[in-house]
N, C-alpha and C positions, 0 to 999 in steps of 0.2 A: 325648797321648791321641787327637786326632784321626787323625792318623797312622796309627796301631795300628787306628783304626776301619775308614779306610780300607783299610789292608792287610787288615782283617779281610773288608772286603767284598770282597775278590776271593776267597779263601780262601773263602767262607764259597759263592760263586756258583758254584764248583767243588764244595765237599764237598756242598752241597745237593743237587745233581743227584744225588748217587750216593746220598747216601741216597734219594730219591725211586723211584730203581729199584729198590735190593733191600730195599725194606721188606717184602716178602711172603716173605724168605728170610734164614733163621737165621743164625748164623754161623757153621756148619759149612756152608750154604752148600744146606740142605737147604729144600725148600716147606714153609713155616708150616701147622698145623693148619687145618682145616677150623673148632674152634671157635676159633681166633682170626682167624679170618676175618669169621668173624659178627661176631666183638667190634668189629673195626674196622667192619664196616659199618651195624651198630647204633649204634657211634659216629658218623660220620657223619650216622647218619639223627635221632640228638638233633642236632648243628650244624644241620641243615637245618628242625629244627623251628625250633630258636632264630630264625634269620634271620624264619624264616614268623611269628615271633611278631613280631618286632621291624619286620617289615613293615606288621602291621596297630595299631603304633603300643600294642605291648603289653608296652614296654620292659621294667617292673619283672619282669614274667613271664620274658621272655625274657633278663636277667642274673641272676638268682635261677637258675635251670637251667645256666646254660653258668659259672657261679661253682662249684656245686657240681660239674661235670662234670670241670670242670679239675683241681679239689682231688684226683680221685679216679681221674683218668685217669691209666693207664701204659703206653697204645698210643703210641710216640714217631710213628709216622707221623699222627697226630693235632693232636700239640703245635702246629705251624704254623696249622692251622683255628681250634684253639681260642683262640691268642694272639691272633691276626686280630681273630676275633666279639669276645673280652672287651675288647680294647679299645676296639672301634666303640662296644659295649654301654655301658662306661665313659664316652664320649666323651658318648652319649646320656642316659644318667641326671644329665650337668652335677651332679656331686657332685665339687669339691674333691678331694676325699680320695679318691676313687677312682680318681678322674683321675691324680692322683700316683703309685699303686699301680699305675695298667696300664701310665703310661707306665715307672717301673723295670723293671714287669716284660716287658714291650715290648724296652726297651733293654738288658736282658738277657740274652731270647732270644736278638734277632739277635747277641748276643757269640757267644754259644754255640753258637750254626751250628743254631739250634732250627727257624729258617724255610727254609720250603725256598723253592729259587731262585725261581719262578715267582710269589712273595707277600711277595719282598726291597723291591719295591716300592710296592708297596700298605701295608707293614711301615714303611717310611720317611714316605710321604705320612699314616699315622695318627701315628705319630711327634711332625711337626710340629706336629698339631693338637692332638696331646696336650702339648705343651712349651708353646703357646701361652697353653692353658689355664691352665695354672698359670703365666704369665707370664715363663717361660724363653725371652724375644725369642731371641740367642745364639743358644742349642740350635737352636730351629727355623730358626732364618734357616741354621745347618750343614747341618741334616739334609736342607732343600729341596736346599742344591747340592749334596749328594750323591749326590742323584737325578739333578740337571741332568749332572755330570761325571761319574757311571761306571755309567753304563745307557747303551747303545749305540742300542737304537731310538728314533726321534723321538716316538711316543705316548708313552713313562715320559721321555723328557725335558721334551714339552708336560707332564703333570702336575706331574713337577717345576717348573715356572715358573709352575702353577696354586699350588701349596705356597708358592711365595715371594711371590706377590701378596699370598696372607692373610698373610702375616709382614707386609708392608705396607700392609695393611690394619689389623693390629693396632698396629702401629706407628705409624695416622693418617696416613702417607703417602699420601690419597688417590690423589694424581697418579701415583703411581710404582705403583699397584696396577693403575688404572685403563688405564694405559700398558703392564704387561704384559700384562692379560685380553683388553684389546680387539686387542693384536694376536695375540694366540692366535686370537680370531674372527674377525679376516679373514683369513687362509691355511688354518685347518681344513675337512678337509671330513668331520669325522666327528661323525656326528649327536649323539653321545651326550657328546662330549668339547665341544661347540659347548652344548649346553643346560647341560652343568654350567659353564664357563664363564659363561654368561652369565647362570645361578644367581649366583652368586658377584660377577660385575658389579652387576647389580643391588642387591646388599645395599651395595657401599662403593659405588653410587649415591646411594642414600639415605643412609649414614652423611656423606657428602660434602653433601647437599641437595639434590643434583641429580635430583628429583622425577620432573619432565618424563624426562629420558631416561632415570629408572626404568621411568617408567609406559610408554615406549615399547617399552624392553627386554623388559620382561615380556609384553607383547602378543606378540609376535613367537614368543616363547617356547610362548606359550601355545596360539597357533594352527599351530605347526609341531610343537611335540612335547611336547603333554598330558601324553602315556603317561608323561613322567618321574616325575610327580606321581603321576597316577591307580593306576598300577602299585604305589606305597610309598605308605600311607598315613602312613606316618610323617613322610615327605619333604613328603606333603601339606601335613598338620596343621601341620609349622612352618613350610610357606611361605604357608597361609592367616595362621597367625600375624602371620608378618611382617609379609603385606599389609593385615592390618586394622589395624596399628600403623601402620603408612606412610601409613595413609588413600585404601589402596583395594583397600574391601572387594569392588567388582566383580569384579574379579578372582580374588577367593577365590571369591564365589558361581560362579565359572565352574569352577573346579577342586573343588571340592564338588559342585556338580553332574555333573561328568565323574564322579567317586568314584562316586555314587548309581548311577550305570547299568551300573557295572561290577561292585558288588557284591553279594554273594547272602547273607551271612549277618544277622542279625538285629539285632545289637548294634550292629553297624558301619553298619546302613541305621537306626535307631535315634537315634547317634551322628550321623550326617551329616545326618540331616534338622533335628536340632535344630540344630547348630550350622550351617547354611545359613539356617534359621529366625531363628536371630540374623542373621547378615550380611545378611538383609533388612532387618531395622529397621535397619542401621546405614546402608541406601543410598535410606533413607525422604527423595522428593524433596518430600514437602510435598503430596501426593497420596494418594489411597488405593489406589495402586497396590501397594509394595511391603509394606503392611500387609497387603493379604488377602493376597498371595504366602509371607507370614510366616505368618498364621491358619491357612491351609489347612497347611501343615505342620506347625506346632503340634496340630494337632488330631490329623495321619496320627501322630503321636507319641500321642497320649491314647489315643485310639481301638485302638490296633495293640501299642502296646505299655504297660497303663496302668499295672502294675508296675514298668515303667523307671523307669531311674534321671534322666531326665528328664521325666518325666511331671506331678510336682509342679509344677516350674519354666512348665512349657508351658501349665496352668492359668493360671498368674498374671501371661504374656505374655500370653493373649486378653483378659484383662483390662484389660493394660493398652491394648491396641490396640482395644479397645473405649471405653475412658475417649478416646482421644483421636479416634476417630470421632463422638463425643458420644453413646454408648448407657447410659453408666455416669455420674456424674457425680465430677469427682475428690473431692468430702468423700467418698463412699459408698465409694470405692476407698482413702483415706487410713483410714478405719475398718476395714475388708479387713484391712488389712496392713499392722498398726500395728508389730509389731516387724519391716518389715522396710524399713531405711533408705530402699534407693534409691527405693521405691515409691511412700515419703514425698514422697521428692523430686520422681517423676516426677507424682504428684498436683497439689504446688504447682508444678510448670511449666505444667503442664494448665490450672490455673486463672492463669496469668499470661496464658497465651494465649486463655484464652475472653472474657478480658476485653479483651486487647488484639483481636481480632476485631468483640468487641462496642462497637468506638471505644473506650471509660473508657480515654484515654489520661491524664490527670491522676490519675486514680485508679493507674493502674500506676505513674505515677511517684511520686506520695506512698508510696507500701509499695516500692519499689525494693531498699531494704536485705534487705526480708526474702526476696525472689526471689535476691539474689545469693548466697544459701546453697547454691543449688542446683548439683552437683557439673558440669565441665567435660565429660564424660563424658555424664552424662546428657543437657547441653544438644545436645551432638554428635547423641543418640539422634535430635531434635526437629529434625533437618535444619540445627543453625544452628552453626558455631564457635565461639562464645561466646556466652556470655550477655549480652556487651556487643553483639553483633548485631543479637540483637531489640531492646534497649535503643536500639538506633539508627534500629531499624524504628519501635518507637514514637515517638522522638522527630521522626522525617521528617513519618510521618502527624498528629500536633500542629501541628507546623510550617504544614504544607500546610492546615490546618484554620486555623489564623490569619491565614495570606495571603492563604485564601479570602475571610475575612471582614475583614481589613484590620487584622489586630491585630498592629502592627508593635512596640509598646511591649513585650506580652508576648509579642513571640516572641525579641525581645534579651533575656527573661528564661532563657527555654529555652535560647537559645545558649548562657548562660555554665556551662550543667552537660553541653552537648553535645561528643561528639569532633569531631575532626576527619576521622574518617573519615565522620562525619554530614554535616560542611560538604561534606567532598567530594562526595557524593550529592546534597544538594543543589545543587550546583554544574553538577555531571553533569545531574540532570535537568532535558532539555528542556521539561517541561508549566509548571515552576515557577520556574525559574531566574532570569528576571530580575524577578518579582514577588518575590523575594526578594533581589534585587539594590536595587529601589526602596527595599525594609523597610530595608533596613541604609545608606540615603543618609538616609532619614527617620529612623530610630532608629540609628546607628552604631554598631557594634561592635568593635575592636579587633580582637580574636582571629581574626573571620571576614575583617575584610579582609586582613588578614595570610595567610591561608588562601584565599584566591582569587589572592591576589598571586600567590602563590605555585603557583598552581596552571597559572596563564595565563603565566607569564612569558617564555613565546615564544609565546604568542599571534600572531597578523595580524588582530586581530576589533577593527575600532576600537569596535563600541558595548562590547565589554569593556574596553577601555580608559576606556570615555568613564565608566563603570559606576565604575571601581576610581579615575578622579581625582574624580569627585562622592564618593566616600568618603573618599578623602585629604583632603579640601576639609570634608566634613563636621566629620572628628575634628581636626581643625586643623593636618594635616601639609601642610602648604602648599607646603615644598618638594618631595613627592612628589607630591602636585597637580599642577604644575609640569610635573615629568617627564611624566606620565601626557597631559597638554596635549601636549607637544610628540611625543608616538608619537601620539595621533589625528589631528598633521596630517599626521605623516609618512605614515599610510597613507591621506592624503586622500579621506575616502569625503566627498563635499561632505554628504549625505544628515544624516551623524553631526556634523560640523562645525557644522552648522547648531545641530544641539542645544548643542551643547559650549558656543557663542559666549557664551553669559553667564556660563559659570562661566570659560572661561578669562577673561573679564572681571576679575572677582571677584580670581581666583586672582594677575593682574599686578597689583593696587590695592595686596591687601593684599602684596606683593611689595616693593611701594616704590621702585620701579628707574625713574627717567624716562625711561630706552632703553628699560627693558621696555613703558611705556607708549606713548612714541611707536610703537612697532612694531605694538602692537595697533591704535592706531587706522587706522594705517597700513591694516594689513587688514580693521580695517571698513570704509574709504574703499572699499575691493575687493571688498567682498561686501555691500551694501549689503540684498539679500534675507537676509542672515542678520539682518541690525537688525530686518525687517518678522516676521521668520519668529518670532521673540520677546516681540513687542509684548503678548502677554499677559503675559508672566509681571514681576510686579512689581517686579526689580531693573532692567528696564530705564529706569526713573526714574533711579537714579541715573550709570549710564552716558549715558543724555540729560545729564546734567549737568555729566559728563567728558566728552564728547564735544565740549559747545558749547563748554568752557572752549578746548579743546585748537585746534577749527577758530576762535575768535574770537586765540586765540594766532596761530596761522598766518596768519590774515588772507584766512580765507574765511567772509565775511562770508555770502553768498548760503545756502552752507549750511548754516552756524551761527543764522542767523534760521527756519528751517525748521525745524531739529531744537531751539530755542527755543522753538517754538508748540507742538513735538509733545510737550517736556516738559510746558508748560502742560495738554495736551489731557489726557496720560495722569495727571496729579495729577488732576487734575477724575475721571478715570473710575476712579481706586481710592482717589479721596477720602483721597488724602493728599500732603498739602500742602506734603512736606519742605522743598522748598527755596524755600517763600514768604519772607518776600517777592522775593524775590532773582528769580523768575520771571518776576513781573510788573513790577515795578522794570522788567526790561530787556526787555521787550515794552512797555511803555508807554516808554521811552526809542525806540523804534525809530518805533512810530507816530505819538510828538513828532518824530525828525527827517523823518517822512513828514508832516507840518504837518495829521496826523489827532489832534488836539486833545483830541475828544471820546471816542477812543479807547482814548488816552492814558492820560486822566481813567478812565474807565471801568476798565482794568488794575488802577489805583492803589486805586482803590476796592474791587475785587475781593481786592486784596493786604489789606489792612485786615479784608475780612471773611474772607480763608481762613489764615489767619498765627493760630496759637495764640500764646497771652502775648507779643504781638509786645513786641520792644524801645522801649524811651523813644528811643531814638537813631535808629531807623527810624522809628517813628510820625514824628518831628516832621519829619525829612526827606520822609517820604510826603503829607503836610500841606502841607508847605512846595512841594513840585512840584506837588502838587492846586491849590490858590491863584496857583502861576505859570500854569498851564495854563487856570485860571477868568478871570485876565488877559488871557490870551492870546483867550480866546473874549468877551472883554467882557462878562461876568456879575461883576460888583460884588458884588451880596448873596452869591453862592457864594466869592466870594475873601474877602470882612470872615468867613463864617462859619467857613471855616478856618482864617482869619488868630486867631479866635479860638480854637478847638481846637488849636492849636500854642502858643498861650501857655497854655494849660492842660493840657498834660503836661510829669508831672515826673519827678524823679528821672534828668533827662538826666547826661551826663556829655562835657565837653568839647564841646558841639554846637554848631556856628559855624549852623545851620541855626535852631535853636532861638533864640542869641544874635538873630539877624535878622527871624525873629518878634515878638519883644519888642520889638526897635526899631521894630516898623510901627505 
């Protein structure tokens, strides 16, 4: 069958021509009438309407006429024009069924040698789009290289390889669409053949997702050859389409706008102003800019034309672009235009945002559920992608309202119904960032440290490091603690280190590894300003206590009695006494072997009075050295009086100090 097609198209490139020449002459060979001369060019001058109809996007108009013209035409020098238009027309009405119908009867024609040579082309490239449609891949992928192999000049061959792109474009082969168009665009230098191309790029741009080098395509387009648009309203209309799908209605308002200044008839400046009047609200930045730019021509619509067929509609835009400037209030507009849905909706968006404006962020979020009714669409209208958007606006500015005031408890409540594109925001912003870093080491959260990890994990920023192991540390992941330690010293900011020194403390105790220990003290021995730089904060008590253990191991005595007194000092100054008696025990051990006696005494006594529920087993040892040390200083009545308070406590267990007492 193919074959025969192709033979056909030689045959058919030959008999065309000649009938093209003697259509004005009978077949005797004589000049046709003068009144079928008219006929033909009264025929013609209906085609020429059609087009003009179908240019200013008044399609049904324009196949309703070239339908019935067809049916009733018998000028065969015609048939070619009219097969053309009905199936563009066809093509345009997107009717299924119609579509099916022009293209048989399309591929009919060219059997029959109906087209003439010069529209063999343009007969094959509607072809394809017609076989497309109704999902005949095959056919169309045939009839594109029919074009490509036997059309001799390079422009019907570039179309043909414009025809095979869309075959692969329908076929979702982006790459192999995009790989033909684009190299049609770089070697063309022909204007018209370069904008329809990159017509057509552009759409399996975005079917691809490749947005960006949409958005860039079309610019290009738009600033070197308008006139493709402006010229076809029809061509217009579905590529504003397009572009308000695509999500960029700017674009449209620029080709709606081009339309406006080119047109003179009523319906059509009518028609364009209202629908550029929408594409304002759609490019509403949250200003009141493109709302009056919308009002003003809403109005050129009431005012100009208040019979039209957009006139109602244009009413009920000032309104609502009043409700959201706050001159209308949205109940008053929800009462308006009570049967009319989106109005509804755009009402309670109104009032989500007047609230959220007016801070009632708890109050937005307690009614949450019933804002999320509000259609994806309309939220678009309000400048925002989703309604999870603002949902996230409000929950930042709570956020930020709790940090301000230190409510870290209840902002770990917000987190846990917050996204993560919230955490991100918050992460991102500089004003807040690490006051909300402090919240989530004081009130931990799972989910958000997880989400910073994640965020930073090539970071070089040690205080985020030092941020994300006080969190690890917090929820008890101790070995990512760990890690988090050992990147803050890798980027050695001493500054940060300094901070760090207690938790990584902390982090090598509850670790349990005696290497891990020795190594840290190690580096406290080295940085000795980091011990001072700490002294406030209360866990350095017990690091004084591993510390001394560690240096009276080693056998550095000098500094171990130092940082012994400095445990002493700092229990005294945050009045707590942990590691009494044990303190003072070995402070008063030290000033007994300095033969400071009274010193000694004085320790022991102080151990007695800062020692909660001391043990029976301590007391009577603390007793028993008081009494050797009241020997020592030759006070009699102080040694009998201890001697007796050590035989009066009880409940010892195994005390050889205790036993010794009793014997005195």
């Amino acid at each position: 069958m193919r074959f025969v097609l192709t033979l056909f198209l030689i045959v058919n490139v030959l008999n065309a021509k000649k009938d093209f020449y003697y259509s004005f002459i009978d077949s005797s060979g004589a000049q046709i009438s003068e009144e079928r001369k008219q006929s033909i060019t009264d025929g013609f001058d209906i085609l020429q309407n059609a087009r003009l109809l179908a240019r200013d996007d008044k399609i049904d108009d324009a196949y309703s006429q070239i339908k019935d013209f067809k049916e009733k035409n018998k000028i065969k020098v015609l048939t070619s024009d009219i097969m053309i238009l009905y199936a563009e027309l066809a093509l345009k009405k997107q009717s299924k069924r119609l579509i099916l119908e022009a293209s048989t009867e399309l591929e009919s024609a060219i059997n029959s040698s109906y087209i003439n040579q010069n529209d063999l082309s343009k007969a094959y490239m509607l072809l394809v789009e017609l076989k497309l449609e109704v999902n005949k891949m095959d056919d169309a992928k045939y009839f594109a290289q029919v074009i490509i192999d036997n059309f001799d000049d390079e422009l019907t061959k570039t179309y043909g390889k414009i025809s095979l792109a869309k075959v692969y474009k329908y076929q979702k082969d982006y790459t192999k669409a995009i790989k033909y168009l684009y190299e049609i665009l770089t070697v063309t230098n022909n204007k018209e053949v370069a904008t329809l191309v990159a017509d057509e790029l552009f759409d399996v741009y975005i079917l691809d997702e490749k947005y960006d080098k949409a958005n860039e395509l079309i610019t290009q387009v738009l600033k070197n050859n308008i006139e493709f648009y402006a010229n076809d309203s029809y061509l217009a209309n579905k590529k504003v389409n397009r572009l308000i799908k695509a999500g960029m209605p700017e674009h449209a308002a620029e080709i709606l706008t081009e339309l406006l200044k080119r047109t003179t008839k009523d319906d059509a400046i009518e028609d364009f102003k209202y629908k550029l009047a929408n594409t304002y609200m759609l490019m509403y930045d949250k200003t009141n800019y493109y709302l009056e730019k919308a009002k003003d021509l809403y109005k050129d619509v009431i005012n100009d034309y208040p019979q039209g067929i957009h006139a109602k509609n244009s009413k009920m835009f000032i309104d609502e672009i009043l409700m959201r400037q706050g001159f209308l209030t949205p109940s008053a507009v929800a009462t308006k235009y009570q049967d009319v849905e989106a109005m509804q909706q755009k009402a309670l968006l109104q009032e989500l945002m007047n609230d959220k404006n007016d801070r009632k962020f708890e109050q937005v979020l307690k009614t949450e559920k019933v804002y999320r009714k509000v259609s994806n669409e309309i939220v678009k209208r309000f400048g925002y992608n989703s309604i999870d958007e603002i949902f996230d606006e409000v929950n930042m500015d709570l956020i930020k309202d709790y940090l301000s005031q230190g409510k870290c408890s209840e902002l770990n409540d917000i987190l846990k119904t917050s996204r993560n594109e919230t955490l991100e925001k918050l992460i991102e912003d500089e004003s807040v960032k690490y006051n909300f870093f402090e919240c989530l080491v004081e009130a931990p959260y799972e989910r958000a440290y997880h989400q910073i990890k994640e965020t930073f994990n090539k970071t070089r920023d040690a205080n985020i490091y030092l941020y994300l192991e006080k969190m690890a540390f917090s929820l008890g992941l101790i070995d990512e603690a760990f890690d988090f330690s050992s990147k803050v010293e890798m980027v050695d900011d001493k500054n940060v280190l300094a901070k760090e020194f207690i938790y990584r403390y902390q982090i090598n105790k509850i670790k349990d590894n005696p290497n891990f220990m020795e190594k840290f003290f190690i580096y406290a021995s080295l940085y000795p300003n980091f011990i001072k730089l700490n002294e406030s904060n209360p866990v350095i008590i017990d690091f004084y206590h591993d510390y001394y253990l560690y240096l009276l191991k080693n056998e550095d005595k000098k500094e171990a009695n130092e940082i012994i007194k400095k445990l002493y000092d700092k229990q005294k100054d945050f009045k707590a006494f942990i590691y009494s008696p044990f303190v003072e025990n070995e402070l008063s051990r030290i000033e007994k072997d300095n033969n400071n006696y009274q010193k000694s005494v004085d320790y022991l006594l102080q151990a007695l009075e800062n020692t909660r529920k001391i043990k029976p087993n301590d007391e009577v040892k603390i007793y028993y050295d008081i009494l050797n040390l009241y020997d020592n200083l030759g006070n009699k009545d102080k040694k009998d009086e201890y001697i007796l308070k050590c035989k009066e406590v009880k409940d010892t267990t195994d005390s050889l100090y205790k036993k010794m007492c009793d014997e005195m």
